[in-house]
C-alpha positions in Angstrom: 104.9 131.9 98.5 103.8 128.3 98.0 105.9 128.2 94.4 109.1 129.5 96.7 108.5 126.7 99.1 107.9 124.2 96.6 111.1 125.2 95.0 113.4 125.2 98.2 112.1 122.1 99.5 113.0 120.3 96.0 116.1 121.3 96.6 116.4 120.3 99.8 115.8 117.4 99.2 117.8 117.0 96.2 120.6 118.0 98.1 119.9 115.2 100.4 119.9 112.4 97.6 122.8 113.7 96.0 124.9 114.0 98.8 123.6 110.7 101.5 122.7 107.9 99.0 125.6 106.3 100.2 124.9 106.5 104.2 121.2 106.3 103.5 122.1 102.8 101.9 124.6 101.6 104.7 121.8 102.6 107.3 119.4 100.3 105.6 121.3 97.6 105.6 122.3 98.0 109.2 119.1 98.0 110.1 118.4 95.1 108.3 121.4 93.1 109.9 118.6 93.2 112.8 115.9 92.2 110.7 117.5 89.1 109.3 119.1 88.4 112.6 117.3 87.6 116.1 117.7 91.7 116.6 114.9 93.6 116.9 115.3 97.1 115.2 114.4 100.5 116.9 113.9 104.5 116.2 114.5 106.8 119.2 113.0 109.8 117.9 113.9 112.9 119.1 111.3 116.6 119.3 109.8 116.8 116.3 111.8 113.4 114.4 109.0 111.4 116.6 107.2 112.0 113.9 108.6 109.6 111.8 108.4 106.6 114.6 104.6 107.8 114.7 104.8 106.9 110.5 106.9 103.9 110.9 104.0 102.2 113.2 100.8 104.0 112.0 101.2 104.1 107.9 99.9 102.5 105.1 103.2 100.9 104.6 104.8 100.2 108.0 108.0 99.2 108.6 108.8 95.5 109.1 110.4 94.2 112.2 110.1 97.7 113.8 109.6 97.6 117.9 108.5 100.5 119.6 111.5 101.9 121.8 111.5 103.5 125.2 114.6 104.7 127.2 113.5 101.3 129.4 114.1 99.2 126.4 116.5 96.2 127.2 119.0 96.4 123.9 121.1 93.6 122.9 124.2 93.3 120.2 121.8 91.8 118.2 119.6 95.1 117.9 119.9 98.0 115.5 118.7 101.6 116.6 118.6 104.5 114.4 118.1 107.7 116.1 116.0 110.2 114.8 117.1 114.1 115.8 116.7 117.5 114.7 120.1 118.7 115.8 123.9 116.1 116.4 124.1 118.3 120.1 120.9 117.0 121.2 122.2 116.2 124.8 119.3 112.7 124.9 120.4 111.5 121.4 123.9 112.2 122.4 123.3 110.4 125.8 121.6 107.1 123.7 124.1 107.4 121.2 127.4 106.9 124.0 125.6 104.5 125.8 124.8 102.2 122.6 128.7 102.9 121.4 129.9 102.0 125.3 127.7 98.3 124.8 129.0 97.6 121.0 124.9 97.9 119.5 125.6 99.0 116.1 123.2 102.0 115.7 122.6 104.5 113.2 121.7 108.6 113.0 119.7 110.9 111.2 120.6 115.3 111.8 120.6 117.8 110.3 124.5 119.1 110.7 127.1 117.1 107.9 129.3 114.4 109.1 132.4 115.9 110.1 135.0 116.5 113.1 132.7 118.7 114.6 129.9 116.4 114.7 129.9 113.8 117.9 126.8 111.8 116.7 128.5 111.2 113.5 131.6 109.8 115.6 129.9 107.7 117.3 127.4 106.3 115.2 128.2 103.4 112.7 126.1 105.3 110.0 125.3 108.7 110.0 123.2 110.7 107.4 122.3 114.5 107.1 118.9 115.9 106.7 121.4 119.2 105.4 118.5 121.4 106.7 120.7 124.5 107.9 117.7 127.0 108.7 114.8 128.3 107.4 114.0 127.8 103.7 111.9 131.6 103.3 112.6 134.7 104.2 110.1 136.7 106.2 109.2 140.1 106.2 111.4 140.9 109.3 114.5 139.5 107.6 114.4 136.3 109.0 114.3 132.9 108.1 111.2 130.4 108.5 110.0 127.2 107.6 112.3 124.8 109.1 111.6 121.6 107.8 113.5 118.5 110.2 110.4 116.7 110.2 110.2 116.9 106.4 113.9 116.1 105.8 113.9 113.3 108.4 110.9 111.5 106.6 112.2 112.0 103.5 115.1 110.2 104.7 113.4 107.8 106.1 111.2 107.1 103.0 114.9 106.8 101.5 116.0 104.0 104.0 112.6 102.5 104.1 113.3 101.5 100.7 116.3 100.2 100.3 115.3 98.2 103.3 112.6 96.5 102.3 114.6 95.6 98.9 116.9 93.9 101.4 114.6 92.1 103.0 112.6 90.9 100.3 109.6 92.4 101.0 107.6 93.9 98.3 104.3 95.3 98.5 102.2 92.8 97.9 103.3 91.4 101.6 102.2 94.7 103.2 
């Protein structure tokens, strides 16, 4: 079962480079509009995505300019947020994401579902990239699909963004 896995999450993830190198770019360098600026930038991570704002802090390689966010934090236009959630319906990312497009703060998102009509985080963000993950990768013995992997997909993703940001910004590793 582990070479199945192995296999479906390749192309998961595959399917994620191939199709978001573009938006996965543009986030990084919003983000880094913050970073360069007098902005601080943020993730609001949503269920399982928190995660990754866990990562961003606590890993080997953190990531610069980072401040931990709160739904208390005081934003300004100067800020960059990227939100972090397993699903573009989540009714708190969809709630964060109408207030930061009702105050003009620039922010990006990270779901699962493509960017199209359908889809009102990817309307209102300013950059929007899919994780693609659509269900379960394996099929159990009942007939249904398990192994869901947001979490993976998201941090893959953010890996993605991580680098290209830190290109931006100059940092290389010998900083960190």
């Amino acid at each position: 079962m582990s070479k199945i896995l192995t296999t479906q999450l390749s192309g998961l993830l595959q399917r994620i480079t191939q199709n978001e190198e573009e938006a996965i770019e543009e986030t990084a360098r919003l983000l880094a509009q913050a970073a360069i600026g007098e902005g601080h930038v943020y993730f609001a991570c949503f269920g399982e995505m928190q995660v990754i704002e866990s990562n961003a802090f606590q890993a080997v390689e953190p990531f610069s300019k980072l401040a931990p966010w709160t739904s208390s934090t005081s934003l300004t236009e100067a800020d960059r947020v990227c939100i972090f959630t397993r699903s573009a319906h989540d009714a708190a990312a969809l709630a964060l994401a109408q207030d930061l497009n009702n105050r003009f703060i620039p922010f990006a998102a990270v779901a699962s579902e493509v960017a199209n009509t359908e889809n009102p985080l990817a309307d209102l963000a300013y950059t929007y990239v899919s994780t693609r993950v659509k269900g379960g990768l394996l099929p159990n013995d009942l007939g249904q699909r398990i192994v869901v992997p947001h979490a993976i997909a998201g941090l893959f993703v953010y890996e993605a963004v991580k680098i290209a940001y830190d290109e931006m910004l100059g940092i290389d590793e010998e900083e960190l």
